[in-house]
Each structure stands twice: as C-alpha cells, then as structure tokens.
SEZAKOL-735396 format. One record per residue: residue in three letters; residue number from 1; x negated, y, z negated of N, C-alpha, C in turn. Coordinates in steps of 0.1 Angstrom, whole numbers. Layout:
N
  resn  resi     nX     nY     nZ    caX    caY    caZ     cX     cY     cZ
   ALA   NUM      X      Y      Z      X      Y      Z      X      Y      Z
...
***
This chain:
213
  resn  resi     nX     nY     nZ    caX    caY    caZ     cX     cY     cZ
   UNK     1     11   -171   -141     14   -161   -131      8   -147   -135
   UNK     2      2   -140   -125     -2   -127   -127     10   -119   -129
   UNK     3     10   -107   -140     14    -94   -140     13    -86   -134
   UNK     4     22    -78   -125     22    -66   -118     15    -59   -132
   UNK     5     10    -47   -125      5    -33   -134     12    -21   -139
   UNK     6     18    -21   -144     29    -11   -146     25     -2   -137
   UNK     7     17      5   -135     14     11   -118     18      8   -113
   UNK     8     19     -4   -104     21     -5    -93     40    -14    -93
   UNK     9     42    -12   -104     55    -14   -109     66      0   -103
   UNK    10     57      5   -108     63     23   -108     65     27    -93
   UNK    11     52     24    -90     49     26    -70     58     16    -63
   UNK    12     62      5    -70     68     -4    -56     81      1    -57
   UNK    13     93      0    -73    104      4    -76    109     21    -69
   UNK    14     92     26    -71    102     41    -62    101     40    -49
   UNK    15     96     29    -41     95     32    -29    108     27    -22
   UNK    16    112     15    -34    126     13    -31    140     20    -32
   UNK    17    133     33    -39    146     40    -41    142     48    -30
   UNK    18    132     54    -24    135     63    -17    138     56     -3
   UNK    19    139     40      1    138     36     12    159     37     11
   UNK    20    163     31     -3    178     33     -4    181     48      0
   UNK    21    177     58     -9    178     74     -2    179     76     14
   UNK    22    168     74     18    165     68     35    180     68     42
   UNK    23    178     51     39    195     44     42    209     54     41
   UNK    24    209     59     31    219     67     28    223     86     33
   UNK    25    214     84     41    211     98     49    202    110     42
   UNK    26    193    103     34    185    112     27    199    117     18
   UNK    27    206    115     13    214    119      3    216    106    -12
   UNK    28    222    111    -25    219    103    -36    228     90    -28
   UNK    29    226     78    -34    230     68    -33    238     62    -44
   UNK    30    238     66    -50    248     59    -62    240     56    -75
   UNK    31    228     58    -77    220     48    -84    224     56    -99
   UNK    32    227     42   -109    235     46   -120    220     45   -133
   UNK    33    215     38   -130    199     36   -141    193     28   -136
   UNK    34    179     35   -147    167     26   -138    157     21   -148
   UNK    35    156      5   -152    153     -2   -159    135     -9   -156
   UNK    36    128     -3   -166    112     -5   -161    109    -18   -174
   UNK    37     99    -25   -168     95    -36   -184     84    -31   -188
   UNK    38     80    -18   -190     65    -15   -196     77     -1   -202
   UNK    39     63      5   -214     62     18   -220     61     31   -205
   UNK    40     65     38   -205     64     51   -195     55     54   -197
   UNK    41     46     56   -185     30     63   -180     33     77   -179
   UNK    42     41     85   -173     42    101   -178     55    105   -186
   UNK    43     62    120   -184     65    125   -192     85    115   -189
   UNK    44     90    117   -199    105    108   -194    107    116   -186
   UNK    45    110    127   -185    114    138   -177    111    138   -163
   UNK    46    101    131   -160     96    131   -144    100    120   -141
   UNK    47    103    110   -149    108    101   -143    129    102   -142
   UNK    48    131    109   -147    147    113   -148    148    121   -136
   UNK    49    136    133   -132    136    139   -122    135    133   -111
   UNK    50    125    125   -109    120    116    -95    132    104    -87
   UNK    51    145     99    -98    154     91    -99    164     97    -99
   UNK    52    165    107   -108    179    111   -104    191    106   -117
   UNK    53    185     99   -125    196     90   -133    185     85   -145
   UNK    54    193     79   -156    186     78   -169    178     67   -166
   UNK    55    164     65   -169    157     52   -171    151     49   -186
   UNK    56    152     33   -183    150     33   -199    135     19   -195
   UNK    57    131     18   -207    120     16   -206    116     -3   -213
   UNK    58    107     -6   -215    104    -21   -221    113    -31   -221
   UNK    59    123    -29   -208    134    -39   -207    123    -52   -195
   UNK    60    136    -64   -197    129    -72   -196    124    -76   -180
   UNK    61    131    -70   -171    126    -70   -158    129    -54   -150
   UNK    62    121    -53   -141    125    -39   -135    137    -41   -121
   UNK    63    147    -31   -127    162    -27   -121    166    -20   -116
   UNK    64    169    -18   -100    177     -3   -100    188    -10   -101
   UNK    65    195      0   -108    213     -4   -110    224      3    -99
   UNK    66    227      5    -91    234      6    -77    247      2    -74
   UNK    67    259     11    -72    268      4    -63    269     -9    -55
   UNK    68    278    -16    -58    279    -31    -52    277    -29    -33
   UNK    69    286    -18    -33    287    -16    -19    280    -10    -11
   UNK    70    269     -5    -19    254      2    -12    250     -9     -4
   UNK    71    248    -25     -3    248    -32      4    254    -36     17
   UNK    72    266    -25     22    272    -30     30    267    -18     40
   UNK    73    257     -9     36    261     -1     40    248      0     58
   UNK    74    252      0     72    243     -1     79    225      5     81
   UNK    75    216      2     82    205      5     80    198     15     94
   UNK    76    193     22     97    186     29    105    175     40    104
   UNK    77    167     37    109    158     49    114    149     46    124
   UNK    78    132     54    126    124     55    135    114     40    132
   UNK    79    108     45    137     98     29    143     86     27    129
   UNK    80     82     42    128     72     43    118     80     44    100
   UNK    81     96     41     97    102     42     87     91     38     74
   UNK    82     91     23     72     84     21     62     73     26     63
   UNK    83     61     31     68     50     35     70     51     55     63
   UNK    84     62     61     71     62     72     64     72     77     52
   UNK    85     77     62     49     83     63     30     72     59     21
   UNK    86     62     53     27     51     50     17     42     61     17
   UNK    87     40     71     27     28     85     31     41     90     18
   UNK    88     54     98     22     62    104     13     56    101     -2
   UNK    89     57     87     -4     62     80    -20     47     88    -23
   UNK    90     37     83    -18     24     88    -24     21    102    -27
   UNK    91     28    110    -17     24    124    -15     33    134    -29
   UNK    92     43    125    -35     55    132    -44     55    123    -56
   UNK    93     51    108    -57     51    102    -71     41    111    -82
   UNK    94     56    115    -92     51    118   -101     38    114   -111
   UNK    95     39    101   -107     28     94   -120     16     93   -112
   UNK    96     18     93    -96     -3     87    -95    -17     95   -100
   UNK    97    -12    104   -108    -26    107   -119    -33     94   -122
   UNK    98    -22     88   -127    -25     76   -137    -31     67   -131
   UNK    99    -30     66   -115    -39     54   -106    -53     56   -104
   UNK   100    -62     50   -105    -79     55    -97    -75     60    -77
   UNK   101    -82     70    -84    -80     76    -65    -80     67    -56
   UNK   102    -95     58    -54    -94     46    -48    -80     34    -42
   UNK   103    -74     37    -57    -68     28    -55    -56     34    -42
   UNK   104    -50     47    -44    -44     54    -42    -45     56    -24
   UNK   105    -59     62    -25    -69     61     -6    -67     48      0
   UNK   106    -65     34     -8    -67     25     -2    -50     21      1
   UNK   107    -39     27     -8    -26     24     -6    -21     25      7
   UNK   108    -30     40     12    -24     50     26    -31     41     36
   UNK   109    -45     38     36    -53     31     44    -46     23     51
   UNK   110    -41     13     40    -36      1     41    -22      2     54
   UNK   111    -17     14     52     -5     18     66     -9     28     74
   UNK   112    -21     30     75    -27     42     86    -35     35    100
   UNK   113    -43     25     89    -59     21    103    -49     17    111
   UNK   114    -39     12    115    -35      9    131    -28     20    139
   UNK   115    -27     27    131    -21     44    136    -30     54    137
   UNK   116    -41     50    146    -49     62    148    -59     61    142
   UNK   117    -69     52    129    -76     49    118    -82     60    106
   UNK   118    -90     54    102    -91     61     88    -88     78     93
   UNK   119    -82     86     83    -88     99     89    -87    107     76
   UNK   120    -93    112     73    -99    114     59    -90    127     52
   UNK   121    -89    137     65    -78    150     61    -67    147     62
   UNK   122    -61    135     68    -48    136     65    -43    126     53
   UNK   123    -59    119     48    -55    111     33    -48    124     27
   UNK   124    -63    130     29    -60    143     19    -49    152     13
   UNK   125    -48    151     26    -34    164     27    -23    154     18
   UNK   126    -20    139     22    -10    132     16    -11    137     -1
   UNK   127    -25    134     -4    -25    137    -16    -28    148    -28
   UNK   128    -25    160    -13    -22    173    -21    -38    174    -26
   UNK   129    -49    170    -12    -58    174    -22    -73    184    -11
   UNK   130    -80    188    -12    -91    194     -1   -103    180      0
   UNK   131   -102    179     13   -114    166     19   -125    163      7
   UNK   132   -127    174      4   -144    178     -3   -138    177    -18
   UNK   133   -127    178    -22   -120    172    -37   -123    159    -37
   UNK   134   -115    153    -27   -111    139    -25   -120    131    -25
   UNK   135   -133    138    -17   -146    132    -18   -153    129    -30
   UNK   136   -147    139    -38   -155    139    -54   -153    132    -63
   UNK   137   -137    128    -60   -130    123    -66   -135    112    -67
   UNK   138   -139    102    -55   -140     94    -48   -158     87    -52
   UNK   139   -163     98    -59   -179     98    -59   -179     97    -71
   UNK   140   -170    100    -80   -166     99   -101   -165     84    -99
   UNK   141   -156     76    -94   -153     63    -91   -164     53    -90
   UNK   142   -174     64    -82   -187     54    -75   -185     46    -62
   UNK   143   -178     53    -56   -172     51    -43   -175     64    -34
   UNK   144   -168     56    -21   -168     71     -8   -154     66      3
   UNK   145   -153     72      9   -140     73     17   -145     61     24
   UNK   146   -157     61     31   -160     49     43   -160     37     33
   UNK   147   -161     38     16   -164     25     11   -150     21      9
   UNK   148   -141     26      8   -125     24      5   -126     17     18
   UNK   149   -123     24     35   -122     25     42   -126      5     46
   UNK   150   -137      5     41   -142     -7     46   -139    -21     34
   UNK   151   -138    -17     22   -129    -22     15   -115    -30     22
   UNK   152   -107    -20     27    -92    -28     27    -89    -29     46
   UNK   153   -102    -27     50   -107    -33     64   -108    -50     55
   UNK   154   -120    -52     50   -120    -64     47   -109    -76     41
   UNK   155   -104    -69     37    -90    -75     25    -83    -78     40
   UNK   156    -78    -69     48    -66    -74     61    -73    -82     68
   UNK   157    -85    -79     72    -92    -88     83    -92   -100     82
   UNK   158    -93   -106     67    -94   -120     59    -74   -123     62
   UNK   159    -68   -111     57    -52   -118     56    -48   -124     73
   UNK   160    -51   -110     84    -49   -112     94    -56   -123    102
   UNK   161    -68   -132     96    -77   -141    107    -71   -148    100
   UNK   162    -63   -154     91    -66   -170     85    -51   -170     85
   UNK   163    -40   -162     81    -28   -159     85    -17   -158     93
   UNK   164    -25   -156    104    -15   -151    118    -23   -159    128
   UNK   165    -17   -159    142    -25   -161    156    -28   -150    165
   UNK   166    -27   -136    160    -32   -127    165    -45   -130    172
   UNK   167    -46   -122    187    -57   -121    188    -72   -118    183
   UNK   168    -80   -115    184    -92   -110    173    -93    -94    182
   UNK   169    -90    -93    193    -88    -81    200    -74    -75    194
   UNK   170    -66    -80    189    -58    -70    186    -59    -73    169
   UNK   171    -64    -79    160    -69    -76    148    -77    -64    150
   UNK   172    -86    -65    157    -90    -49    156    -87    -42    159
   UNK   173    -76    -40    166    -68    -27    170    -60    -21    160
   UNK   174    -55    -38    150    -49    -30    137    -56    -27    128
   UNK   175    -70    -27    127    -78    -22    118    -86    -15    122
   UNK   176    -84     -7    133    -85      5    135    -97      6    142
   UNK   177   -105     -6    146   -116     -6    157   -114     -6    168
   UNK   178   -123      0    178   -121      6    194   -126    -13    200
   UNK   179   -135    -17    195   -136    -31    198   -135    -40    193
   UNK   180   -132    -53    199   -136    -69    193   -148    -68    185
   UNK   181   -162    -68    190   -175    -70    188   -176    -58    175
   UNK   182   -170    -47    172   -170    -44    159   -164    -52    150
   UNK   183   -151    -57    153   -150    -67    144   -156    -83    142
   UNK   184   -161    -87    147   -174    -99    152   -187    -92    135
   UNK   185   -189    -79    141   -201    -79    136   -198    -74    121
   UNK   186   -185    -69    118   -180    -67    100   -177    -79     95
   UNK   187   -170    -86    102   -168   -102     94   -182   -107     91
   UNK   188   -190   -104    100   -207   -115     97   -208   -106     88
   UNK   189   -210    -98     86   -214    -86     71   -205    -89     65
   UNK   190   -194    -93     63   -185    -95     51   -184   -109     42
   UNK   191   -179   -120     53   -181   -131     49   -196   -140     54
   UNK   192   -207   -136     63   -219   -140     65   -214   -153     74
   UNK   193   -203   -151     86   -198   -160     95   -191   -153    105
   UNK   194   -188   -160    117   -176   -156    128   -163   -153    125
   UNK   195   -157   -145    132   -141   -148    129   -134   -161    134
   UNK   196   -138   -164    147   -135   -179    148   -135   -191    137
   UNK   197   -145   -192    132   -150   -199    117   -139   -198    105
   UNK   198   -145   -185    106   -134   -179     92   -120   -184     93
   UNK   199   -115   -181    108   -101   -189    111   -100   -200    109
   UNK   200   -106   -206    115   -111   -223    112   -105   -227     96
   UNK   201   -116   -218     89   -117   -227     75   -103   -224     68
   UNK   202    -95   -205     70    -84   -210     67    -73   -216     68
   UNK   203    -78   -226     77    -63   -230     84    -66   -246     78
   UNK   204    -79   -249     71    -85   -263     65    -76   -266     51
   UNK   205    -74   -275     51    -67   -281     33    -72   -273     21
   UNK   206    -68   -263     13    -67   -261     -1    -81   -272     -7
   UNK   207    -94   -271    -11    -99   -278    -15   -114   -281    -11
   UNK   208   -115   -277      3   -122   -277     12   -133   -271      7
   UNK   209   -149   -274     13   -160   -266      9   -163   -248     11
   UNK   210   -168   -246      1   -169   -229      9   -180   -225     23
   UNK   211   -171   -211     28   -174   -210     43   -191   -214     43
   UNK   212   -194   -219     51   -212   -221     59   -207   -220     77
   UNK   213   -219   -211     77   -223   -209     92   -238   -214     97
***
C-alpha cells in the first residue's frame, strides 16, 4: 500500500477541520487534539495556531479528537461548500511552503476548470501571490500555468472517460472546454486514441493489452 506524503496528510486533515468549523457556524467545534503520524513540516506553533488545540506528532495514525456529539450535529451550506473550503484551506495553510507550487496550482485546478476554467489571477490571488510571481515560480519547477493546466486536464479526462457514463460533451464542460472536438483532439495528444476507445478499454478486464488505435 502506498503512503500518503505527510503533505498531503497535513492538506487533507485540515481541510477536515475547517469543513467541521464550516458545520459548526464557522465557530470552534470542540476539537480537543490533533494527532499526525509524521515529524512536523513547520513551526509547532502554526500548527497549534491553525487548530486551535495541542497536536502531537509520530503517532500511529492521523486524528482529530472531537466531541462524540459533533456527529449529531445537522450539516448545511451553499452549492459550491467543498469547492470553497479547499480555495480557503489553500489560501491560509500554514505549511504549503513546503509543497512544489505545481503541486499546489494543480490542487485549485483540480476544483476550478468546471467553474469558469483555468484562470491564472485568481490561482494567484488564492495563493497570496502576483500572476508574474506565480509564473516564476512555476518556471523554477520547469513548468508553466498552461503545463499544470493540461496536466490535471489529463489525470480527470482519463478518471472521467473510463469511470463515469458522462457524456464526452459534458466531460468537457467539466474540464473546462467550450467543446467536444477540443476534447477529441487532447485525448489523441494525450493517450494517441479516441475518447470512445479510451472508454472502451477502461471498461475491458484488468489485464487487457495496452490502448492501440
């Protein structure tokens, strides 16, 4: 079994506290400690700050520790909830120094292209940073915004075609293309086949030969 990254350990566990926060009217929730299984990536202090309550570190699985009854308690908000606790989580987590920008551009990506698609100044702004930073950032890496951009285009296009029975007209809508025939013509550039195909072969037995067109 693969390991999470203590990154993205850090990234999933606070997104869960701020979705409990959320739940609870944007007010504390009860959370009594917060148990990570890696060494601390920044200062303890930011992580005491960002939680609210003591966390301790190299334990054997990661914990929020919580009122029993926080469970009972009813859930609400708007349409775009998870979408703008993950823009928040990004724009205020203490530790994403420690992530590659990339990774960071492709986190937002990943819940923006079907809301309007890539848009470069409002990565930015999430991440507290100027277009022409972000770009640099982005160019230290050996990357570019359009290469992210088309990056975790590819990763969904593959989850969404072999995955779901979505249309291929509304695959692209959630990946943030104005047409079908753009997405037609990024799958032949990505995997060197149709999306029809590509559907095809995922939906074939575990075992099977690799894609040919």
């Amino acid at each position: 079994m693969t390991r999470s990254s203590p990154q993205a350990i850090d990234y999933g566990i606070g997104i869960v506290h701020r979705v409990l926060t959320l739940i609870n009217g944007a007010a504390p929730y009860g959370l009594r400690s917060v148990l990570l299984p890696h060494a601390r990536l920044a200062q303890e202090s930011s992580y005491r700050k960002y939680f609210g309550a003591e966390v301790r570190f190299d334990c054997p699985s990661a914990v929020l520790r919580v009122p029993s009854q926080l469970f009972s308690t009813p859930v609400s908000g708007g349409n775009d909830l998870l979408r703008d606790i993950a823009m928040d989580h990004l724009e205020t987590h203490f530790g994403h120094q420690h992530v590659p920008m990339s990774d960071l551009v492709a986190a937002i990506l990943s819940e923006q292209l079907g809301s309007g698609g890539p848009d470069l100044p409002k990565v930015a702004r999430l991440l507290s940073l100027h277009p022409r930073s972000l770009q640099r950032s982005l160019s230290k890496e050996g990357t570019t915004f359009s290469g992210v951009v088309d990056r975790v285009r590819r990763s969904q296009a593959l989850d969404l075609i072999t995955t779901t029975d979505l249309s291929f007209s509304q695959i692209a809508a959630r990946l943030g293309m104005h047409e079908q025939s753009s997405l037609t013509r990024a799958v032949r550039r990505w995997y060197d086949t149709s999306p029809s195909r590509l559907r095809h072969k995922g939906q074939e037995p575990k075992g099977q030969s690799a894609l040919i067109d």
